[in-house]
C-alpha positions in Angstrom: -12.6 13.6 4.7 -12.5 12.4 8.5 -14.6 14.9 9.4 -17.4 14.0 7.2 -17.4 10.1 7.5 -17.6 10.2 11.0 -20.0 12.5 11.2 -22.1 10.4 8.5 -21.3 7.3 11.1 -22.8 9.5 13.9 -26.1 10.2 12.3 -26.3 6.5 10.7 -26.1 5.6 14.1 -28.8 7.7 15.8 -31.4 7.0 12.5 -30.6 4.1 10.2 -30.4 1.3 12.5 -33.5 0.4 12.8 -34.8 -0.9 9.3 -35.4 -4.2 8.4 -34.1 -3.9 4.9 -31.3 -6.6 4.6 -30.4 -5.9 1.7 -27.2 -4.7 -0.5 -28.3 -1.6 -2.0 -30.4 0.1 0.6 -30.3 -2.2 4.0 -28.1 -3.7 6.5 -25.6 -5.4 4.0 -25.1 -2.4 2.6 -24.7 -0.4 6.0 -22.3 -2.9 7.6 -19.9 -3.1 4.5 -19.5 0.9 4.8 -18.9 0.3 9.1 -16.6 -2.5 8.3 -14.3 -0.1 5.6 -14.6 2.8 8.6 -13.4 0.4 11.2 -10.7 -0.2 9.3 -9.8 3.3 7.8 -10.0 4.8 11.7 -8.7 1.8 13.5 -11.8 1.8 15.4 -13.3 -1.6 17.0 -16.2 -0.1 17.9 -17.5 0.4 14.5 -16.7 -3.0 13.6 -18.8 -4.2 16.9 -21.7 -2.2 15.2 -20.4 -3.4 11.5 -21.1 -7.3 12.9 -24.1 -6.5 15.0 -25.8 -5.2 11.3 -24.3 -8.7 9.7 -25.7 -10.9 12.3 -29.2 -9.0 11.5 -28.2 -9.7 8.1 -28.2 -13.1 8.7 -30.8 -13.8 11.3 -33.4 -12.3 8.5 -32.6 -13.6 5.7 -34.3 -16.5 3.8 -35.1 -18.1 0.8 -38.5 -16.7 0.4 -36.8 -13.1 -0.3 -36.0 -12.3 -3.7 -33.5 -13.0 -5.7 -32.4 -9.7 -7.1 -29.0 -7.8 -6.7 -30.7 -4.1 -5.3 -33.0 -6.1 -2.5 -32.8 -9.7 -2.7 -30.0 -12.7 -2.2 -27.8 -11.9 -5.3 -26.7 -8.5 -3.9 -26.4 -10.1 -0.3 -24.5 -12.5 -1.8 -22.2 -10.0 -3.5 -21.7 -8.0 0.1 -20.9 -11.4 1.7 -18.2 -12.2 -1.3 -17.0 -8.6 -0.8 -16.2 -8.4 3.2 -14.7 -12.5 3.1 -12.6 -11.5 0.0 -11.3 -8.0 1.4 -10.6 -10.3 5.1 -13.6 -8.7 7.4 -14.8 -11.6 7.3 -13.9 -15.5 7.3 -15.6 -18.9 6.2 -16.6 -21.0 3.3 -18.3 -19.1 1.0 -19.5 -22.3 -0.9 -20.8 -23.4 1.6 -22.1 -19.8 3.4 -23.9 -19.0 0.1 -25.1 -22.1 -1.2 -28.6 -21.2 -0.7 -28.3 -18.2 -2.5 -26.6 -20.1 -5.5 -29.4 -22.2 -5.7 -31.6 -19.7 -5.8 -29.9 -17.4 -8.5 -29.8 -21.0 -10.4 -33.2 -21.4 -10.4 -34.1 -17.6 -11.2 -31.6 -17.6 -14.1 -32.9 -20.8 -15.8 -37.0 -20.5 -15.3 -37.8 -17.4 -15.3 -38.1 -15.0 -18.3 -36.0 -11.8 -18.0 -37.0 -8.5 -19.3 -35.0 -6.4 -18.0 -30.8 -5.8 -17.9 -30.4 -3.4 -15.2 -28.3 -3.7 -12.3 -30.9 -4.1 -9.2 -33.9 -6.5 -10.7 -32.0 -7.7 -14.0 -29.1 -9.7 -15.8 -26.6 -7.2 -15.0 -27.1 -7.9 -11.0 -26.7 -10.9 -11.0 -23.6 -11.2 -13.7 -21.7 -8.9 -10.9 -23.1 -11.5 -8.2 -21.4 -14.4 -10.6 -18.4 -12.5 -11.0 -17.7 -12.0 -7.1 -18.0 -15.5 -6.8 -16.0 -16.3 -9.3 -13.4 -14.3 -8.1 -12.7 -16.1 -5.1 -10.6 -18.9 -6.4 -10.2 -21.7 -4.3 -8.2 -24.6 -5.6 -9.0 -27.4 -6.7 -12.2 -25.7 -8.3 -15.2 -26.7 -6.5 -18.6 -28.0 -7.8 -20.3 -24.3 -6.5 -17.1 -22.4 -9.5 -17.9 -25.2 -11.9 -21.7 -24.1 -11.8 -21.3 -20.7 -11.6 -19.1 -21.1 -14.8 -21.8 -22.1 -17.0 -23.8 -19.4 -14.9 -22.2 -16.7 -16.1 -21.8 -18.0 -19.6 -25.8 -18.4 -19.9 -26.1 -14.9 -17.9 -24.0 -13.2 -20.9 -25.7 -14.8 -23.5 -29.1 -13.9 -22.3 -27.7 -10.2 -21.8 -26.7 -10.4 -25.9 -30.2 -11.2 -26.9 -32.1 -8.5 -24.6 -29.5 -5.7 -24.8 -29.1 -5.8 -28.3 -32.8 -4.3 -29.4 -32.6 -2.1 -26.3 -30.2 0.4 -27.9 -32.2 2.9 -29.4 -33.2 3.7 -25.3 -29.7 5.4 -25.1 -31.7 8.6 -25.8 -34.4 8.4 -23.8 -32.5 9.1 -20.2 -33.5 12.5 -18.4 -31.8 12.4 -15.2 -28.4 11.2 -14.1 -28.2 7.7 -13.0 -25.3 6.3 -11.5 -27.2 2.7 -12.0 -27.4 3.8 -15.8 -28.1 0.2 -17.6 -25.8 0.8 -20.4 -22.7 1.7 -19.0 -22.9 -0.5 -15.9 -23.6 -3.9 -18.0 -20.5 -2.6 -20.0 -18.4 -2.4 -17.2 -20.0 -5.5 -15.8 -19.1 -7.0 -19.3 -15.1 -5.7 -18.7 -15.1 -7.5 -14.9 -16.5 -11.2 -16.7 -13.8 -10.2 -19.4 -11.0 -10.2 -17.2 -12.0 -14.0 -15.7 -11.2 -15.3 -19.0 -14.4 -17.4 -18.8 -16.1 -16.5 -22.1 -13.8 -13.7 -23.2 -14.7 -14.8 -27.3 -18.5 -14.5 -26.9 -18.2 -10.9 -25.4 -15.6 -9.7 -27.9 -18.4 -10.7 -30.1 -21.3 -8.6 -28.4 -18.7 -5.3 -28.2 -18.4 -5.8 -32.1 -21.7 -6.6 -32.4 -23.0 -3.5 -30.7 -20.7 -0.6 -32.7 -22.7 0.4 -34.7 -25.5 0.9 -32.2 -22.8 2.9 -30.0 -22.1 5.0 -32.9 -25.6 5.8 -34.0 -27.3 6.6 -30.9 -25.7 9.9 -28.7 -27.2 10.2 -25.5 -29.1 12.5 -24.8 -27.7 13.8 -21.0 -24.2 15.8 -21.2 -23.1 13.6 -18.6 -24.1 10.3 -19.7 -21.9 11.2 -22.5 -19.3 11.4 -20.1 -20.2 7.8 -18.5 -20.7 5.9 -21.7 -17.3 7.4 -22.7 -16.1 6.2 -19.5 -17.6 2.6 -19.8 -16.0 2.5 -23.4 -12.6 3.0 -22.5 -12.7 0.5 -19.7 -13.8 -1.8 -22.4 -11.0 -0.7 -24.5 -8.1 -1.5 -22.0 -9.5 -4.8 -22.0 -10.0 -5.3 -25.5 -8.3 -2.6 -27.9 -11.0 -1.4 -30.4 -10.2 1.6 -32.8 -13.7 2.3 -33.1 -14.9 2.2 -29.6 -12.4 4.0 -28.8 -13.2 6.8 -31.9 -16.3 7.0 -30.4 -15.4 8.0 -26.8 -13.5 10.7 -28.2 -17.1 11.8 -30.2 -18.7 11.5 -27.2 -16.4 13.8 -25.3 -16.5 16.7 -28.2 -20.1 16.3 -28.1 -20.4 17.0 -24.7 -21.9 20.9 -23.7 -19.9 21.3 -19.8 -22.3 24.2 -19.1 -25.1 22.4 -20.0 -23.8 19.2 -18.5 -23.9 21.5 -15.0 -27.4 21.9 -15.3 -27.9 18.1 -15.0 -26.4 17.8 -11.6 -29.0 18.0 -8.7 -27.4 19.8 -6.1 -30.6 19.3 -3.6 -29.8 14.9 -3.1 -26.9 14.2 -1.3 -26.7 10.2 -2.6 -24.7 8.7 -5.0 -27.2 7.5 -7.5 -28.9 10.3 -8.3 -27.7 13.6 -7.0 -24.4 15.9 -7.2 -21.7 12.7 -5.3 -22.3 10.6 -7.5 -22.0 12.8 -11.0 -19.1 14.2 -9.0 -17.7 11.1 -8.4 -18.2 10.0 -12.4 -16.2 13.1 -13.6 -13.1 12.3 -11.2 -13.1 9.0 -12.4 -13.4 10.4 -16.1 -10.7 12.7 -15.5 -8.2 10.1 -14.6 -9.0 7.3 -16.8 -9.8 9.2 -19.9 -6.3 9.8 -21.5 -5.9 13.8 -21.5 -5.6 13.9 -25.6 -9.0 13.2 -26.0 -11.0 16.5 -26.5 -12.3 18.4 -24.1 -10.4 16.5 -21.3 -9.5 19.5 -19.4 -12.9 20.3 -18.7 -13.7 17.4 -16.9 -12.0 18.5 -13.5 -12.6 22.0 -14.1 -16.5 20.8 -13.8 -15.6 18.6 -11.7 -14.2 21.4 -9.3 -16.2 23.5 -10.0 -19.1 21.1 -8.4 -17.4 20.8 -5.5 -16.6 24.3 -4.9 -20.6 24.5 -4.4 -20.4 22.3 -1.4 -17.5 23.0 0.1 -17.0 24.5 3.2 -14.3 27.0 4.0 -12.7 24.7 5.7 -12.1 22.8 2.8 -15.0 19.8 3.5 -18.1 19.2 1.7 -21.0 20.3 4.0 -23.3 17.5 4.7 -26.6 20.0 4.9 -29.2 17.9 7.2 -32.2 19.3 4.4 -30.5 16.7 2.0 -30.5 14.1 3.9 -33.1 11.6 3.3 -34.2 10.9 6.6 -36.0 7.3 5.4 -33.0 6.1 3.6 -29.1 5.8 5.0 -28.1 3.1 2.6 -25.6 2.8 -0.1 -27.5 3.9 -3.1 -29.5 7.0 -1.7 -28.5 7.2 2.1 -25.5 8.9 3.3 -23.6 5.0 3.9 -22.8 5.7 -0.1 -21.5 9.0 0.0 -20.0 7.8 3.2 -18.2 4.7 1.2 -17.4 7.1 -1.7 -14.7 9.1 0.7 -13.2 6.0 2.7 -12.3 4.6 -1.0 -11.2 7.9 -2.8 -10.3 9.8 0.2 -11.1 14.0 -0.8 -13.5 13.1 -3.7 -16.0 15.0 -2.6 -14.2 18.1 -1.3 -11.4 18.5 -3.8 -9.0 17.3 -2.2 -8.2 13.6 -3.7 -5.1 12.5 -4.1 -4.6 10.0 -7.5 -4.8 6.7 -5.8 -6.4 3.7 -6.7 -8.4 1.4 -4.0 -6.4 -1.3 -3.0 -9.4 -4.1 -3.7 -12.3 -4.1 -5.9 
C-alpha cells in the first residue's frame, strides 16, 4: 500500500544509508533497485536522486578484490545492474559495464571447487547472474553472450553433480526460508529453461531427480507448499505427469494449522519471517490450479496471516520492534518487504489485485 512504502522510504532514509554494504542482497544495490521501482511507482524524482546517489556508492566501492558471490559479492551486483539497464533505470553497455565482473565469475566458476548450491555463496547465484545476462540480447551476439553461453551450460552441469546426492536434506529444514536451496535452483533451472540454451540436459536432471522428489516429503508444512510451487513452474515449462502427481501429494500432505505455526510473526523481512511466507502462499494460490487438493486453503491461510497485521485501516502495520534496526536491505531489511508491495501492490494487507509484474 502507499502508505506503507513511503513510510518504509522514510525510515530507510533516516537509518539505512549509511552502510557500506554494496552489495545485492543486503547493501546499496539492493536499496537503490527498491528507490528506483518507488520513483517510478510515485512519479517521484527525488527518490530517484537518492536511488543514483546509492548506485554511484555502488560503484565508487566496488572492486575486484570483493567476492564473487550473488548475496554479497559481484555476481549479485551484477544481477542488480542487469535488472535496472533491462527494466530502463538505467542505460549503457552492459558488456562492457560488467566485464570485470564476468571475468571474475569465469574464473570462480572454473577454479574453484563448489560445495555448496544455494542462492547467496553457491551455483544457484550465479546461474541467476548468467541468466540476467543472457537475457539481454544484443544482436549480433557478442564475445561476453558467447562466453556466458558455455557459462551457464558448465554452471548446470556442476549443479546435476552436487544437487543430486543432496536430496535426502529435503527433510532436514526447520524454519521457513524464502532462499530455500531446493526450490530456488528449481526455479532458477525453469528461468535457464526458457533461454533455450541447454533445455535437453535439464529435462534430463528433472527426470533424473523424480524419484528423489517423490521419496523425500519435507518436513515444514510450508515448504510443502514452495516445493509444490517450484514443481509446477517446472511443469509449465516442461509437462511431467509425475511432477506434477507429486505437487498435488504435496498439497494433501500439507497440515494449514500446523503450517501457521511455522510463520514467525516477530521478523518483518522477506526471507525469514511472516512477508515472505505470506508472499509464497499468494503466489501458491494463483499459480497452483484450484483442482489440486486443498487449494482453497491456501488464501484462507493466506488471509488469515494477514488479518494478524492488519490495521483497521486495512494496511499492514509496520511495528518499529520488528524492524531490524542493523539491516534495511532486501533480504531482512524493510527495502524487501518494501519491494514486495511496489511489485504486487496489497500483498501484504489483503488487498492485491491478480496482476502480474510487468518485468522479471
Amino acid at each position: 500500500m502507499e502508505q506503507q512504502t513511503i513510510q518504509i522510504a522514510k525510515i530507510i532514509e533516516q537509518n539505512g544509508l549509511t552502510g557500506t554494504d554494496q552489495g545485492l542482497i543486503h547493501g546499496n544495490t539492493g536499496l537503490c533497485i527498491f528507490f528506483y521501482r518507488l520513483s517510478q511507482q510515485k512519479n517521484n524524482p527525488e527518490y530517484e536522486k537518492l536511488a543514483d546517489a546509492l548506485l554511484d556508492k555502488a560503484f565508487a566501492n566496488l572492486t575486484t578484490s570483493a567476492s564473487a558471490d550473488f548475496e554479497n559479492g559481484l555476481a549479485g551486483v551484477g544481477w542488480g545492474i542487469e535488472y535496472l539497464v533491462q527494466n530502463r533505470f538505467a542505460e549503457g553497455n552492459t558488456d562492457e559495464i560488467l566485464e570485470e565482473v564476468d571475468n571474475k565469475v569465469f574464473k570462480v566458476l572454473n577454479e574453484e571447487n563448489h560445495t555448496s548450491f544455494d542462492l547467496g555463496n553457491g551455483l544457484t547465484g550465479y546461474l541467476f547472474y548468467l541468466i540476467s545476462r543472457l537475457k539481454n540480447k544484443a544482436e549480433p551476439r557478442s564475445m561476453a553472450q558467447r562466453i556466458n553461453r558455455e557459462l551457464l551450460i558448465l554452471t548446470i552441469n556442476k549443479m546435476d553433480e552436487l544437487a543430486t546426492a543432496q536430496f535426502p536434506t529435503l527433510v532436514k529444514e526447520m524454519q521457513f526460508d524464502l532462499f530455500w536451496r531446493f526450490p530456488v535452483m528449481l526455479y532458477g533451472l525453469t528461468e535457464a529453461f526458457k533461454l533455450n540454451i541447454y533445455n535437453s540436459k535439464i529435462g534430463c536432471m528433472v527426470r533424473q531427480w523424480l524419484p528423489y522428489f517423490e521419496a523425500y516429503l519435507p518436513s515444514l508444512h510450508i515448504n510443502r507448499i514452495f516445493l509444490a510451487v517450484a514443481l509446477k513452474r517446472i511443469c509449465s515449462q516442461m509437462p511431467e505427469s509425475r511432477l506434477e502427481k507429486q505437487g498435488r501429494i504435496l498439497l494433501f500432505a500439507t497440515d494449514f494449522e500446523i503450517l501457521k505455526t511455522e510463520i514467525d510473526h516477530s521478523l518483518l523481512n522477506i526471507r525469514f519471517g511472516w512477508p515472505g511466507a505470506a508472499w509464497l502462499l499468494n503466489r501458491a494460490s494463483e499459480e497452483i490450479p484450484t483442482d489440486w487438493p486443498n487449494h482453497h486453503l491456501i488464501g484462507q491461510t493466506y488471509h488469515e496471516i494477514i488479518e494478524i497485521h492488519v490495521n483497521h485501516q486495512g494496511n499492514f502495520v509496520i511495528d518499529n520492534q520488528q524492524v531490524n534496526g542493523t539491516q534495511y536491505g532486501l533480504s531482512l531489511g524493510l527495502a524487501g518487504v518494501g519491494f514486495l508491495e511496489i511489485l504486487w501492490p496489497g500483498v501484504l494487507s489483503g488487498n492485491f489485485a491478480n496482476e502480474t509484474p510487468g518485468d522479471d
